[in-house]
C-alpha positions as a LaTeX table, in Angstrom:
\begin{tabular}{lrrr}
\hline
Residue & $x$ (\AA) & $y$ (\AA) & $z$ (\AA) \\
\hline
Unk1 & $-54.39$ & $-143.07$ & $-4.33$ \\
Unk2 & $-54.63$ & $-139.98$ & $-1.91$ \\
Unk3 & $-57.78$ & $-139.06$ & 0.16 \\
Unk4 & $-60.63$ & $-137.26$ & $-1.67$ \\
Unk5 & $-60.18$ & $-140.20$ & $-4.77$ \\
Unk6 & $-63.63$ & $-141.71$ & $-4.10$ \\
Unk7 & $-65.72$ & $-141.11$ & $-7.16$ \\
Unk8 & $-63.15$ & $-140.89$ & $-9.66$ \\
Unk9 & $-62.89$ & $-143.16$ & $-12.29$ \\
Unk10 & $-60.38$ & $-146.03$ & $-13.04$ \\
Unk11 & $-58.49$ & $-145.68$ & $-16.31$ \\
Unk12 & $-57.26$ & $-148.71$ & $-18.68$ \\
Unk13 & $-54.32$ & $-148.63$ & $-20.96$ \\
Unk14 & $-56.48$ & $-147.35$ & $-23.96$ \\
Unk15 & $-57.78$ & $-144.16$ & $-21.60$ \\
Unk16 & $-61.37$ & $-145.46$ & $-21.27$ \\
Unk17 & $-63.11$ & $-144.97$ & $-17.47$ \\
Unk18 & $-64.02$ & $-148.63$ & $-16.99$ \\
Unk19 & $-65.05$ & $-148.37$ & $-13.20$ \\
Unk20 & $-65.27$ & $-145.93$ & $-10.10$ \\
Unk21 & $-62.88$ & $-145.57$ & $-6.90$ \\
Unk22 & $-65.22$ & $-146.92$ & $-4.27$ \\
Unk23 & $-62.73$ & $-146.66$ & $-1.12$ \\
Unk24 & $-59.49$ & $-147.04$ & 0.47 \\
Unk25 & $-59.32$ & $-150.91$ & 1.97 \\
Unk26 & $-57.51$ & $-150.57$ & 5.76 \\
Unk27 & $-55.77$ & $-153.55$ & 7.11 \\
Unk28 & $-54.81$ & $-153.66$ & 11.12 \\
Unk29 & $-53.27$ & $-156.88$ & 10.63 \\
Unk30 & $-49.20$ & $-156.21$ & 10.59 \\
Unk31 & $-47.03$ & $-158.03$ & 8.91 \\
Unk32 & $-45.24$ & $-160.00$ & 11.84 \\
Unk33 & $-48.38$ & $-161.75$ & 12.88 \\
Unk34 & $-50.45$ & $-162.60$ & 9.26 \\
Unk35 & $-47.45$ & $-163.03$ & 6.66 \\
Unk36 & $-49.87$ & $-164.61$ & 4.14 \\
Unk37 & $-51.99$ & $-160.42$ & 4.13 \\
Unk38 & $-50.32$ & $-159.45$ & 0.73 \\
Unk39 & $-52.99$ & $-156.18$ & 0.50 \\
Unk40 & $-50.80$ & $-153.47$ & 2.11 \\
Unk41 & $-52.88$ & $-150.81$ & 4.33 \\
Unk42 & $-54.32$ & $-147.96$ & 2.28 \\
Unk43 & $-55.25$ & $-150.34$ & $-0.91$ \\
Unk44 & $-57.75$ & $-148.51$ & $-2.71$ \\
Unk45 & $-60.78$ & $-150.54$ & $-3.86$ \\
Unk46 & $-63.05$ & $-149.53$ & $-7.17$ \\
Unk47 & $-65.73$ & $-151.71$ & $-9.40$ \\
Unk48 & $-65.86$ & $-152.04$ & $-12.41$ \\
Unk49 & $-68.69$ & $-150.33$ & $-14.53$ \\
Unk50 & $-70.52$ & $-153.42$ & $-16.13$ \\
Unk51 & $-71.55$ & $-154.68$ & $-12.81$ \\
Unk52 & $-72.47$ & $-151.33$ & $-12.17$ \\
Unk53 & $-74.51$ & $-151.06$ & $-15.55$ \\
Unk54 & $-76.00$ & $-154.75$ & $-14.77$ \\
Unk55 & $-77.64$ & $-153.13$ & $-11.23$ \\
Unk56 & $-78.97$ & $-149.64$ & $-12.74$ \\
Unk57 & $-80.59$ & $-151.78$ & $-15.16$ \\
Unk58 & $-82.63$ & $-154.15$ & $-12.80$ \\
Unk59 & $-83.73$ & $-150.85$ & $-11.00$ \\
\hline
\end{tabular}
């Protein structure tokens, strides 16, 4: 994902938006010294929208 994604939706395989690009997850942690970190630096994190739609209902 590039920088400026934030706010656009995630797409499944049948085209539907089912959530929102939240942000881009940063690790400092190399490889050398945590060899268990599988999430490479620059992961980008999104929700989903039902959680989403289960919070804007309660408010």
């Amino acid at each position: 994902m590039h920088y400026g994604a934030s706010g656009g939706p995630v797409i499944n395989a049948k085209g539907e938006a089912v959530g929102v690009i939240t942000q881009r997850a940063v690790t400092s942690a190399s490889q050398e010294k945590a060899p268990g970190i599988y999430v490479p630096s620059g992961s980008t994190v999104c929700i989903g929208f039902n959680p989403l739609l289960t919070i804007a209902e309660r408010i």
